[in-house]
C-alpha positions in Angstrom: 0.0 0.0 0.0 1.5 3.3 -1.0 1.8 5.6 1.2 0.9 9.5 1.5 1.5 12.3 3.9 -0.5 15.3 3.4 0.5 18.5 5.4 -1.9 20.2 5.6 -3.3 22.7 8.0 -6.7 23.4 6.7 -8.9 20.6 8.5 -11.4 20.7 6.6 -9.5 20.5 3.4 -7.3 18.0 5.3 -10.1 15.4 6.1 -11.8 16.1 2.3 -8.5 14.9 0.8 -7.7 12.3 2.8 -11.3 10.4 2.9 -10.9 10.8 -1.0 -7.7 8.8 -1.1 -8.0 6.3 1.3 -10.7 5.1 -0.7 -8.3 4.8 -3.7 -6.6 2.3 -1.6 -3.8 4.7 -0.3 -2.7 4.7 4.0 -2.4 8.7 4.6 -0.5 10.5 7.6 -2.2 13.4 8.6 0.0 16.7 9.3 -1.5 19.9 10.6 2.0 21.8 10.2 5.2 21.5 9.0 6.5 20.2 12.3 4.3 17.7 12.7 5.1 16.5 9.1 8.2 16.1 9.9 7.9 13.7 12.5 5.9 11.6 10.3 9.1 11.1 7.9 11.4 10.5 10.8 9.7 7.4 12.0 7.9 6.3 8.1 8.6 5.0 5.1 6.3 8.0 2.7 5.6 7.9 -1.2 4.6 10.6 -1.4 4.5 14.2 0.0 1.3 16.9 -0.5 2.3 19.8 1.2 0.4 23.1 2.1 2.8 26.4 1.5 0.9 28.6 4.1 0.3 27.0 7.8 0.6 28.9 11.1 3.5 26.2 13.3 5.4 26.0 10.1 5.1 27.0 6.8 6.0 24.7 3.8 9.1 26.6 2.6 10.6 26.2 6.4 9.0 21.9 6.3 11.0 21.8 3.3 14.0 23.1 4.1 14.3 20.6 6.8 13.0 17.5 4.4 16.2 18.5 2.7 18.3 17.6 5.9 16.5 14.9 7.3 14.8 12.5 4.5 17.3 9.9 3.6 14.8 9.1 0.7 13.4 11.9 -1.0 10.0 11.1 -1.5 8.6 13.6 -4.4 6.8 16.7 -2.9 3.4 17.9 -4.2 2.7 21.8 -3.5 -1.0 22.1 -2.9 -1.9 25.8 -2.3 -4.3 28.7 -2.5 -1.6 31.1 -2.8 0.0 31.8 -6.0 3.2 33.3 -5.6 5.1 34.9 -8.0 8.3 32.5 -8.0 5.8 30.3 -8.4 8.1 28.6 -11.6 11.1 29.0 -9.0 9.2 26.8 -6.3 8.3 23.9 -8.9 11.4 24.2 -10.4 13.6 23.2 -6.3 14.8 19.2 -6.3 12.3 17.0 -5.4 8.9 19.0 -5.8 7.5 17.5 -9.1 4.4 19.8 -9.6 2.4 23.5 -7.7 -1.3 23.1 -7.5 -3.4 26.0 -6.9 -6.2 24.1 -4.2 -9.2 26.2 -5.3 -8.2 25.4 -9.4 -8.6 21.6 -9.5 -11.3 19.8 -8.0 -11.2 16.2 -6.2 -11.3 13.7 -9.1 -8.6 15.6 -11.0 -6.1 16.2 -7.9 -6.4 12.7 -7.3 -6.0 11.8 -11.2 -3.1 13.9 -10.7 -1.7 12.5 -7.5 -1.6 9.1 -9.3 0.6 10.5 -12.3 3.1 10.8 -9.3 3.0 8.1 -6.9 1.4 4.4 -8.9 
């Protein structure tokens, strides 16, 4: 089973997502910030990362800069956010993040048509 963790701070977004692909057949770790994230790829083996930019604890620039350090791995990252920044080509573009999804342009069905592209 592969395996997912979504950082994400946004319950309600959080729980959306997640229901959606545990019933796709994936196991999910749930992160409300950055630091709890983290802990997740300390103690798990993760496929795949989906990873709010803007969270309160700790953002997803700061989370990443420590995946850098830590993650012996390098599971792909997936940005998922509202914001649209304008080094928004620079983010995409750092090692390991493979795509930038605005949240409120994709609905359900295609971010999860999406996720797949990425971790199956």
């Amino acid at each position: 089973m592969k395996k997912i963790l979504l950082v994400e701070d946004d319950s309600e977004y959080r729980t959306l997502l997640s229901k959606k692909l545990k019933t796709l057949g994936y196991f999910i770790y749930e992160a409300k910030s950055g630091q709890e994230g983290l802990q997740y790829l300390k103690s798990s083996v993760i496929d795949l990362i989906l990873l709010d930019l803007v969270m309160l604890k700790m953002d997803g620039l700061k989370f990443y800069q420590f995946y850098k350090k830590i993650s012996q791995n390098k599971t792909p990252i997936l940005i998922l956010s509202n914001i649209v920044l304008s080094d928004k080509d620079k983010i995409s573009k750092k090692k390991y993040i493979v795509d930038y999804i605005i949240k409120s342009n994709i609905n359900l069905d295609s971010l999860t048509e999406r996720i797949k592209t990425f971790i199956n």
